[in-house]
C-alpha positions as CSV (number, residue, x, y, z in Angstrom):
1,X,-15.2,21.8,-7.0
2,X,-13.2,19.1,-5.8
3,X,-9.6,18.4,-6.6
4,X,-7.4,15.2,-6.7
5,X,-4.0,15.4,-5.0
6,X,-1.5,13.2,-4.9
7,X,-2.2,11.2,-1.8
8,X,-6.0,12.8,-0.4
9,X,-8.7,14.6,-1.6
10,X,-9.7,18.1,-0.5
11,X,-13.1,19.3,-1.7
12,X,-12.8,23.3,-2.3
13,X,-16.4,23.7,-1.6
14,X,-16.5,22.9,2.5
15,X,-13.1,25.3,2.7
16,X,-14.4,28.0,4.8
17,X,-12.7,31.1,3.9
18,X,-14.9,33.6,4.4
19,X,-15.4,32.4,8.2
20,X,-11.3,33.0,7.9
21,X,-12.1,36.3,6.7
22,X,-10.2,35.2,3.4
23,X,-7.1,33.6,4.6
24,X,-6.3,30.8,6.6
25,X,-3.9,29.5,8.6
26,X,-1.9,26.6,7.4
27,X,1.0,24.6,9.6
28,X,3.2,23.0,7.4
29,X,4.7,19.2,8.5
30,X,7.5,17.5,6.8
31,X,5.7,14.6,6.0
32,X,8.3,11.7,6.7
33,X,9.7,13.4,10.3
34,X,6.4,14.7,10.9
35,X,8.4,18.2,12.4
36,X,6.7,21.3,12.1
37,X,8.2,23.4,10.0
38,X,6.4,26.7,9.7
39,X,2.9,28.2,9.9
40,X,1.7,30.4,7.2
41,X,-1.8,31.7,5.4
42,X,-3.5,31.0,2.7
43,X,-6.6,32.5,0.4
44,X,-8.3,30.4,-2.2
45,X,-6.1,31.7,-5.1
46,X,-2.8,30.6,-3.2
47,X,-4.0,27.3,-2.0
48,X,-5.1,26.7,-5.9
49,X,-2.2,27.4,-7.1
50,X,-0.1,24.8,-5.0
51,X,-1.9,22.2,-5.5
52,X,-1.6,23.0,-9.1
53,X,2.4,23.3,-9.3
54,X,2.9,20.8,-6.1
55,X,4.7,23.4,-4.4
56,X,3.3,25.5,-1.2
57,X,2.0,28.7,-2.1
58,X,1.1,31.4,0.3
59,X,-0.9,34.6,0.8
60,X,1.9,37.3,2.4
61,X,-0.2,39.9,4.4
62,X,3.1,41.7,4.2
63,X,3.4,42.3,0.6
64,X,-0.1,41.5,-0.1
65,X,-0.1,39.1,-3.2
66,X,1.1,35.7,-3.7
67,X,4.2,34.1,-2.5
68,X,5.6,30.3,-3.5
69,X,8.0,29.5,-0.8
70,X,11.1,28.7,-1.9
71,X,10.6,31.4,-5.1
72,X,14.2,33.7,-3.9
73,X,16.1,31.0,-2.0
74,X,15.3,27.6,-4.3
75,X,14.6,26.2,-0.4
76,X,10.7,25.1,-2.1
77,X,8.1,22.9,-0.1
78,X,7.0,20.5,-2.6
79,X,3.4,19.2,-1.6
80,X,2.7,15.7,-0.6
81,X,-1.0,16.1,1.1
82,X,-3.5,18.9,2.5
83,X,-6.3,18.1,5.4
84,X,-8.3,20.2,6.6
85,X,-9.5,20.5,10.4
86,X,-12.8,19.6,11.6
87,X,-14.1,23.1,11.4
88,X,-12.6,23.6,8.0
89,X,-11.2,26.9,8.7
90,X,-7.3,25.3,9.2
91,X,-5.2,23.1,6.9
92,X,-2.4,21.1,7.8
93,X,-0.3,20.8,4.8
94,X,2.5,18.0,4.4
95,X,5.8,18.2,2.3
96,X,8.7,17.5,1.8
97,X,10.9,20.5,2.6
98,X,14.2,21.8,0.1
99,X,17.3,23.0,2.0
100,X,16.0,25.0,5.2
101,X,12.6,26.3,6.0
102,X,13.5,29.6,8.3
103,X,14.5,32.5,6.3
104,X,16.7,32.5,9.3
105,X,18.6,29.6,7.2
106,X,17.3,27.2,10.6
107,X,15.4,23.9,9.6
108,X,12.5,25.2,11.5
109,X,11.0,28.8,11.9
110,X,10.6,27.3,15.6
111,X,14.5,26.6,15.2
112,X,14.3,23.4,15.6
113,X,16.4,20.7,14.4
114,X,14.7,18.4,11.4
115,X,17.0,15.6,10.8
116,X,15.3,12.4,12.4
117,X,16.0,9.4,11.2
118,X,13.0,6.8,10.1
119,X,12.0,4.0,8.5
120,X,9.5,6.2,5.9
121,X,13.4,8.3,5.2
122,X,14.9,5.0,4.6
123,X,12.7,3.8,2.1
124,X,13.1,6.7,-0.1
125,X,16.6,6.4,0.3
126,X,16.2,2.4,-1.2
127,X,13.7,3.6,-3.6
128,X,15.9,6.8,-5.4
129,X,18.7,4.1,-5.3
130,X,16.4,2.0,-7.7
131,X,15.0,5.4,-9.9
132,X,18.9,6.4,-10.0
133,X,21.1,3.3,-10.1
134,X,24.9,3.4,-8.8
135,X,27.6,0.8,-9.7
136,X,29.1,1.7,-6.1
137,X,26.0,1.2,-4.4
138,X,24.7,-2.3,-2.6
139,X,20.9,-1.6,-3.1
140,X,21.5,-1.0,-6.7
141,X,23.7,-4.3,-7.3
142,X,20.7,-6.4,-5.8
143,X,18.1,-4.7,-7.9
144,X,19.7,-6.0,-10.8
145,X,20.5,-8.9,-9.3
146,X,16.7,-9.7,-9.2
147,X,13.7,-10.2,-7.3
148,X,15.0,-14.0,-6.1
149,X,18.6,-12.9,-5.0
150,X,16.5,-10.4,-2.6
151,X,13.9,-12.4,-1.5
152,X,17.4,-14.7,-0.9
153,X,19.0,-12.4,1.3
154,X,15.5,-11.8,3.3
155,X,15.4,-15.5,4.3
156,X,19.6,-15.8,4.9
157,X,18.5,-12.5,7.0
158,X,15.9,-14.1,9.0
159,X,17.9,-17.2,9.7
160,X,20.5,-15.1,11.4
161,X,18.7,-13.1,13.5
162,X,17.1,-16.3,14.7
163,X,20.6,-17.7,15.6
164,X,21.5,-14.7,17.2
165,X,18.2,-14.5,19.0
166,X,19.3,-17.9,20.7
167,X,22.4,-15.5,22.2
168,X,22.5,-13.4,24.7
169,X,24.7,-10.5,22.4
170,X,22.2,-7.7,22.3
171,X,24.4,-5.6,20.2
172,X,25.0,-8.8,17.3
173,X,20.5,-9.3,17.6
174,X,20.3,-5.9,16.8
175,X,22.7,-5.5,14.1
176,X,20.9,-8.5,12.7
177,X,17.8,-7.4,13.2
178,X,18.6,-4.3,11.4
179,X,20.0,-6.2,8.1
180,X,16.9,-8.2,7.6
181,X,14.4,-4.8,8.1
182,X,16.7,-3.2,5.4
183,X,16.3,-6.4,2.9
184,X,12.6,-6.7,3.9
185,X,11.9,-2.6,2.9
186,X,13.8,-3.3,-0.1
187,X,11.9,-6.4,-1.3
188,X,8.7,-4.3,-0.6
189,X,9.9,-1.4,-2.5
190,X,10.8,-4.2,-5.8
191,X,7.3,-5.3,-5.6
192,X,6.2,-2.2,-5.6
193,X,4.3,-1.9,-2.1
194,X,5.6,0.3,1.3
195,X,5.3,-0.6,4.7
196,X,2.3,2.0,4.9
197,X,0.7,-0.9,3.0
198,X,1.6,-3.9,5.6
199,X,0.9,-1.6,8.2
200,X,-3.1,-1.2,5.9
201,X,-3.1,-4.9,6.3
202,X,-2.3,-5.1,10.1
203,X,-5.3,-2.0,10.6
204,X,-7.2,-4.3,9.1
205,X,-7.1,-7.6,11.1
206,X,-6.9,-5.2,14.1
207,X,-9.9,-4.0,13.8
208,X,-11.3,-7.5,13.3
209,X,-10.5,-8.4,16.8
């Protein structure tokens, strides 16, 4: 049987279980830091059921039956995308994680820090600013400004960085520099498209080389 996620596909029928004598392993990654987060098991049953509710379900060898993390604490990993490994005997399971991930209340059960900033974390920030509109907030003002007032504020963008390009004030290029990437993720986000799908693009005519 195969089943559609969100993102991927995983087909159920190449998962080999039994050569995992029933479980396997799973490493979850946040999937916009790309941290890992935790490593736990899974048997058929658990890994049907999260990609049925969209949240990570695991097999405890502890307490022997099912257990959604997040189902006593509310700290949930909500699913985004499963691979499997070459051998299909391993999953690698990316989400995006709710409040801390160690029962130890750490981000990490390798208790390691998972607050990086990115480009993929801005863009949701500029898209749940357009979902969930704020008078007091800029991104929202230029959503319903419109599609030309942003595509406006790209090309004023661009035009300063260019003059300050001509300086030789690294701090005022990169401030600059930083204005027009936020305007240019936003008018992406407004035409419904992500910089996953520029970067499709740029694969594309790389591999045409």
């Amino acid at each position: 049987m195969t089943l559609k996620l969100e993102i991927d596909m995983i087909d159920l029928s190449n998962i080999q279980f039994e050569k995992a004598t029933g479980l396997l392993p799973c490493v979850i990654q946040d999937a916009t830091t790309s941290k890992v987060l935790m490593v736990g098991y899974m048997n058929e049953e658990a890994l049907l059921k999260t990609i049925e509710d969209k949240r990570v379900t695991f097999f405890s060898r502890s307490k022997q039956r099912l257990w959604t993390k997040g189902e006593t604490s509310g700290n949930f990993l909500h699913l985004v995308d499963i691979i499997a490994d070459c051998d299909q005997d391993c999953l690698l399971i990316k989400v995006n994680p709710e409040g801390p991930v160690c029962h130890k209340g750490t981000d990490t059960c390798f208790n390691e820090v998972n607050s990086g900033f990115s480009l993929s974390l801005l863009e949701k920030v500029i898209q749940d600013r357009i979902n969930n509109p704020s008078p007091s907030s800029y991104t929202s003002k230029l959503v319903k400004d419109g599609i030309n007032k942003i595509a406006q504020k790209v090309g004023e963008e661009a035009v300063e960085l260019v003059i300050e390009a001509k300086d030789d004030n690294k701090e005022l290029f990169l401030n600059e520099a930083a204005d027009l990437m936020y305007h240019y993720l936003l008018l992406l986000s407004v035409k419904d498209t992500s910089l996953a799908d520029v970067e499709k693009v740029l694969a594309l005519r790389h591999n045409k080389k």
